[in-house]
N, C-alpha and C positions, 0 to 999 in steps of 0.2 A: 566741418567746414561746409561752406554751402556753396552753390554753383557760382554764384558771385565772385566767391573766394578765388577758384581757380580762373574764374575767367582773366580777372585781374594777375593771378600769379603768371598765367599763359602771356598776357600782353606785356608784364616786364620781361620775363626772357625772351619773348619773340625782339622786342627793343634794344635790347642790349648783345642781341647776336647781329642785329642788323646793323651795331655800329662796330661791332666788332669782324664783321665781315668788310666793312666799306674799306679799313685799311688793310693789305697782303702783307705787312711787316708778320717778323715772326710773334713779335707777342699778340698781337690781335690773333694771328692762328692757335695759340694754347688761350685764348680767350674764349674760342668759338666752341673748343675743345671740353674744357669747362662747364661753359653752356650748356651743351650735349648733355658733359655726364647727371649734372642738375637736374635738368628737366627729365631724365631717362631716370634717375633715380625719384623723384615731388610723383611724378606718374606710376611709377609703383606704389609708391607707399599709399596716395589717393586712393590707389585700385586698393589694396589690402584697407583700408580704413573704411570706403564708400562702398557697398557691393553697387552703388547704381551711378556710381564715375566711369567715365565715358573713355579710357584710354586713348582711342581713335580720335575723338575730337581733342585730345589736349594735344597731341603730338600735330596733328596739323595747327592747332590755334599758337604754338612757339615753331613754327614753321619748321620741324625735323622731319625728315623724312624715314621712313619705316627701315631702312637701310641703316641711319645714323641710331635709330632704336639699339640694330641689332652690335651696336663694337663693345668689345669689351670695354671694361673700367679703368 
């Protein structure tokens, strides 16, 4: 994959956490939930596939923060 690749996969889940944040019902929250574990899991495997994938920068470009990195599965 090439940086492209991720840039675009970072911009659908950053989009799709931010409509799933806009509503507080309970399904939007196991949506957001989701999210999280998606992105926490594309960022790993990138890292294990790219030695020169930038973890730091995917996790802020889907807007999780280092804290949501760290919850279990």
């Amino acid at each position: 994959m090439t940086k492209k690749d991720y840039i675009l996969i970072a911009a659908m889940l950053k989009n799709e956490r931010k409509k799933a944040l806009s509503d507080q019902d309970y399904t939007s929250k196991v949506k957001n939930i989701l999210i999280t574990s998606i992105a926490r899991q594309l960022s790993d495997m990138f890292g294990a596939n790219n030695p020169r994938f930038d973890k730091t920068k995917f996790v802020k470009a889907t807007n999780l923060t280092e804290e949501e990195m760290k919850l279990p599965l």
